[in-house]
C-alpha positions as CSV (number, residue, x, y, z in Angstrom):
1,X,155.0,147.7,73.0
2,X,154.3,144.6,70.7
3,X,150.5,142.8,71.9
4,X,152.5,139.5,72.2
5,X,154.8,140.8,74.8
6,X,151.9,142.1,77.1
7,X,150.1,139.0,76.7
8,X,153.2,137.0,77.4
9,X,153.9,139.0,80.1
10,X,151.2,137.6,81.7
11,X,151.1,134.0,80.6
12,X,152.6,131.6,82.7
13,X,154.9,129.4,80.5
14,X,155.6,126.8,83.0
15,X,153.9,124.2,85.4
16,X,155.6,125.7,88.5
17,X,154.5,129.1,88.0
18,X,150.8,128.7,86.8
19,X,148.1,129.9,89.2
20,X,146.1,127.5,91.7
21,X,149.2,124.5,91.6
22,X,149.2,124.5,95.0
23,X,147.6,125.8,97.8
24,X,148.4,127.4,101.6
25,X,145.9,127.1,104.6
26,X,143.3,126.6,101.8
27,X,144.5,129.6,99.8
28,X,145.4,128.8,96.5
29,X,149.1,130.0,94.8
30,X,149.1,132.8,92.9
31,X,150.9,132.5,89.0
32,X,153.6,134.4,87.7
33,X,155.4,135.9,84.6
34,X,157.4,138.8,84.2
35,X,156.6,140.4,87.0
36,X,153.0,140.0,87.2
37,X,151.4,138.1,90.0
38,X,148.4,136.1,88.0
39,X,145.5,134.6,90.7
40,X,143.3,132.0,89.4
41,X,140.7,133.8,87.2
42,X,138.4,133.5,83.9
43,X,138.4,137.2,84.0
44,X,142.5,137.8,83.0
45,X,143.3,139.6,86.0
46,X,147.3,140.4,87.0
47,X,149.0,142.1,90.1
48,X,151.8,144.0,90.6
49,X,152.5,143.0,94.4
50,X,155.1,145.2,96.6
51,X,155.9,144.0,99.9
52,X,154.0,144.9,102.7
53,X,151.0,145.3,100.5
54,X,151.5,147.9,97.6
55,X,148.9,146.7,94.6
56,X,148.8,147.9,91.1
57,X,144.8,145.3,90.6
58,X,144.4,145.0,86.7
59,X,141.1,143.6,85.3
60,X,141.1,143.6,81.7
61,X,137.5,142.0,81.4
62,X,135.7,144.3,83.3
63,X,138.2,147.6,81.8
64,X,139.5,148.1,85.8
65,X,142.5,148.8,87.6
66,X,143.0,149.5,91.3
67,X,146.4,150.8,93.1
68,X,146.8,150.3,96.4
69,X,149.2,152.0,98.6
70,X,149.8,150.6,101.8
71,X,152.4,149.7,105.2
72,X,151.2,146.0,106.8
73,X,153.4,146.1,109.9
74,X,152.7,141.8,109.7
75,X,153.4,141.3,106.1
76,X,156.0,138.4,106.9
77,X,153.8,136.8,108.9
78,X,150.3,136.6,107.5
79,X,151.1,138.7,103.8
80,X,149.9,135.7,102.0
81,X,145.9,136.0,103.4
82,X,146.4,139.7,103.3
83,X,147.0,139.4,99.5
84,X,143.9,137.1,99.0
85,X,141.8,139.4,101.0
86,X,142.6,142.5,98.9
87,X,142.2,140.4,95.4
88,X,138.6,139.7,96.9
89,X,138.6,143.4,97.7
90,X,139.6,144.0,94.2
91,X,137.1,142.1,92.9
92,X,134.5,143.1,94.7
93,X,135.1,146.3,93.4
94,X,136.0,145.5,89.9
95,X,132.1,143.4,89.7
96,X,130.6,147.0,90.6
97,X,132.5,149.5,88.8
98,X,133.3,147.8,85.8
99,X,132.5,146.7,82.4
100,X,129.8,143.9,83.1
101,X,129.1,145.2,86.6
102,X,126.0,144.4,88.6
């Protein structure tokens, strides 16, 4: 697979999808390209995101990646801070495993 298409995969090309444009009960929006869910980050992370909480966590800065399997019974009604809470999860995670860790 070319390097440019992997990077563009996970470059938001437009205003609409970049990360943090808007924000939810304080949470901010998540980006997107290609299939990849991009949160705000100086670190590169992407998601792949499946309904009702399915995770494949990629952090390329600290050489991490985290799937999560998973059922939420009230995805439609609270997914949103659900996702947040497992990217902090993720992160969490990623800051002591990885590359760079504490």
């Amino acid at each position: 697979m070319p390097a440019q298409w992997v990077k563009d995969s996970v470059t938001p090309r437009t205003a609409y999808l970049q990360p943090g444009r808007s924000q939810f009960e304080g949470i901010p929006a998540l980006g997107y390209a290609y299939q990849f869910w991009i949160p705000q980050s100086t670190e590169g992370e992407f998601m792949a995101i499946g309904v009702y909480g399915q995770f494949i966590y990629v952090n390329p800065t600290r050489n991490v990646v985290i799937a999560k399997n998973s059922a939420y019974a009230n995805y439609n009604v609270d997914g949103d801070r659900m996702e947040y809470q497992a990217i902090e999860a993720f992160r969490a995670i990623a800051r002591q495993v990885g590359k760079g860790g504490a």
